[in-house]
N, C-alpha and C positions, 0 to 999 in steps of 0.2 A: 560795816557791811562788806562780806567780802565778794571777790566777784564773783559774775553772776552766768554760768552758760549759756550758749545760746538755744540748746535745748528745755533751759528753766525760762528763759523770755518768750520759745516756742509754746511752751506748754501753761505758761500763766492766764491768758484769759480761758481755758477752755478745763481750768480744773475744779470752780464751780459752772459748768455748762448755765444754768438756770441765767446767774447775771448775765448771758450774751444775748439774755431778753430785754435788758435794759436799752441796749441800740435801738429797740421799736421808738423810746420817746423822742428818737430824733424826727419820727412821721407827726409827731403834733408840732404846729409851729409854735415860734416864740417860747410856750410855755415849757415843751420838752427840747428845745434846743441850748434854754439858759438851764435848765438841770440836768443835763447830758454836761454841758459847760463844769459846773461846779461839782460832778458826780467824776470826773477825769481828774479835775485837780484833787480831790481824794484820794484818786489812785494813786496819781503820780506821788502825794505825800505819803500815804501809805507805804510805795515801793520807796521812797527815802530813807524811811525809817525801818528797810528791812523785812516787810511785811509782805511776804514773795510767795506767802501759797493760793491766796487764790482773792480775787477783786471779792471790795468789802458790796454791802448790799446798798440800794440807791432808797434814797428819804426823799420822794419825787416834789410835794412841796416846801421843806425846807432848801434842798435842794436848789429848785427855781429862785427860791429869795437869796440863795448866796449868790448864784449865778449871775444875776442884775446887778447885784454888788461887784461880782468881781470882773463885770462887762465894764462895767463905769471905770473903774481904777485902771483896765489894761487899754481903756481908746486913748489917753495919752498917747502913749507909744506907737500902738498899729497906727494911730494917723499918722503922727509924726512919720514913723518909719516909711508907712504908704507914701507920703507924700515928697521926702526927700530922696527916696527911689526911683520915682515915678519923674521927678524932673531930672534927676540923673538921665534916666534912661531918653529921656524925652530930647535933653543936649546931645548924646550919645547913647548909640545903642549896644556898644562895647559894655557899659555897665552892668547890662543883665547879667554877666558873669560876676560881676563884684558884690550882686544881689544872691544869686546861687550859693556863692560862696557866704555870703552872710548866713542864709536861713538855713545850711547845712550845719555852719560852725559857732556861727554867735550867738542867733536865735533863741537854738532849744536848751543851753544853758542860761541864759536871763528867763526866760521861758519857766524852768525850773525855780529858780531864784523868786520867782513871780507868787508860783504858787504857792514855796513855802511861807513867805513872809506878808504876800497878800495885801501890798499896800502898793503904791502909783511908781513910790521911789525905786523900787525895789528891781524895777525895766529897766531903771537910769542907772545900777551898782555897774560902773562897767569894769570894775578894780577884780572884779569875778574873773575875769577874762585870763587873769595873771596864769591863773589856774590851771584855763586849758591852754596857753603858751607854755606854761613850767612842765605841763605831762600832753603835750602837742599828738607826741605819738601813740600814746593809748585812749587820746581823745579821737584820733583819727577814724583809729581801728572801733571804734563803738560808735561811730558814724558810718562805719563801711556795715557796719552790725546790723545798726538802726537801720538800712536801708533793706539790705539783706532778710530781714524781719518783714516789714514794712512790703516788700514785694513777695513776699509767702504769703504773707496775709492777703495781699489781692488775687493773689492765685486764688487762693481758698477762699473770695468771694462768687465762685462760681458754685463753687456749695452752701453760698448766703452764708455761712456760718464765720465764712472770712472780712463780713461786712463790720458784725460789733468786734472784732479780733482787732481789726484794722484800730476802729477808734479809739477801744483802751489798750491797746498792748502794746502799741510803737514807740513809748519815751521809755521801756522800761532799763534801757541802757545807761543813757542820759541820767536818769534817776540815778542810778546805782552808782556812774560819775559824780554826782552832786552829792549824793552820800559820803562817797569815801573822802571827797577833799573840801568841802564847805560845809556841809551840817554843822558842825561843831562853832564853825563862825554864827553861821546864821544861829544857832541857839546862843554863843556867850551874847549876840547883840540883840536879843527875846530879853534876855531876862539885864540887861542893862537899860531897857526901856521900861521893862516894870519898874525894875528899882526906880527908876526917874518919878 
C-alpha cells in the first residue's frame, strides 16, 4: 500500500455518503454499539489491505456477534491497561503525560495489530513497537495527521455529518502505517498457524 494523502483520509468516509448512516446504530444500545465495534474493525482491515475507496457495507447482526467476540478478547488489555494507568496516575499525577503519550504512540498500533489478527495475544505483540521506533519519524508525522483528521472531523460534526466521519475515518493513517511495515508479518504468521 502506498501512501496515502491526507485529502484520500479526508475524503474516505464521505465517498459512499449512504454508510455515514451506519453511525445511527451507535443510538441503539449494547446491540448497535457491539456492531458499530466489529463494523470499525472491518474498516480498519479493509484500509490495511488497501481497500481506500469507500467504507464496506455494515451486516448489523453478524456484526454484533463479532463484536461480543471481539469485546471479550480486547478487556484483557483495556483493563489491564486501565488499571496500571490509573494507579500510575493515582502515585503521581505527572504520569498522565506518560499515558498521552502512550494512547497517541502505542496504542493505535497494537490497536491495529488487534484487529488484524483478532485474538487476546495479539494487545500483548509488543516486538510491533520495533517498527514504529525503526520509522519514529513518519510514525510521528501520521499521528500529527491522525489528529489533524480527527479535528476536521469534529469540526464537521456541526454539520452531524462529522459525527460517523469521526468514528470510521480516524485510523485511516495508522492503518496504511500497519500496511506498509507489518502486514506481510501478520500474514507469514496466519498461515503458520494454519499450517500448525
Amino acid at each position: 500500500m502506498e501512501n496515502i494523502t491526507f485529502k484520500q483520509a479526508l475524503k474516505y468516509p464521505f465517498n459512499r455518503p449512504k454508510a455515514l448512516l451506519n453511525g445511527l446504530w451507535i443510538l441503539v444500545p449494547i446491540f448497535g454499539w457491539l456492531a458499530i465495534l466489529s463494523y470499525s474493525v472491518r474498516i480498519i482491515n479493509e484500509l490495511i489491505e488497501g481497500k481506500i475507496k469507500q467504507m464496506p457495507k455494515i451486516s448489523p447482526v453478524q456484526d454484533f456477534k463479532d463484536g461480543f467476540f471481539l469485546l471479550l478478547k480486547s478487556l484483557p488489555f483495556l483493563l489491564l491497561y486501565t488499571i496500571i494507568f490509573e494507579g500510575l496516575i493515582y502515585l503521581h499525577q505527572g504520569f498522565e503525560f506518560l499515558r498521552l503519550i502512550s494512547d497517541l504512540l502505542i496504542v493505535p498500533i497494537l490497536a491495529m495489530n488487534f484487529c488484524q489478527k483478532q485474538t487476546i495475544e495479539s494487545y500483548f505483540e509488543f516486538d510491533i513497537l520495533n517498527k514504529v521506533f525503526d520509522n519514529f519519524k513518519e510514525y510521528f508525522v501520521i499521528t500529527l495527521k491522525s489528529i489533524g483528521l480527527m479535528l476536521t472531523f469534529l469540526v464537521l460534526c456541526i454539520v452531524i455529518v462529522g459525527i460517523p466521519a469521526l468514528m470510521f475515518g480516524t485510523y485511516f493513517f495508522y492503518a496504511n502505517f500497519y500496511s506498509k511495515y507489518l502486514l506481510k508479518k501478520s500474514n507469514k504468521k496466519k498461515k503458520e498457524i494454519k499450517e500448525k
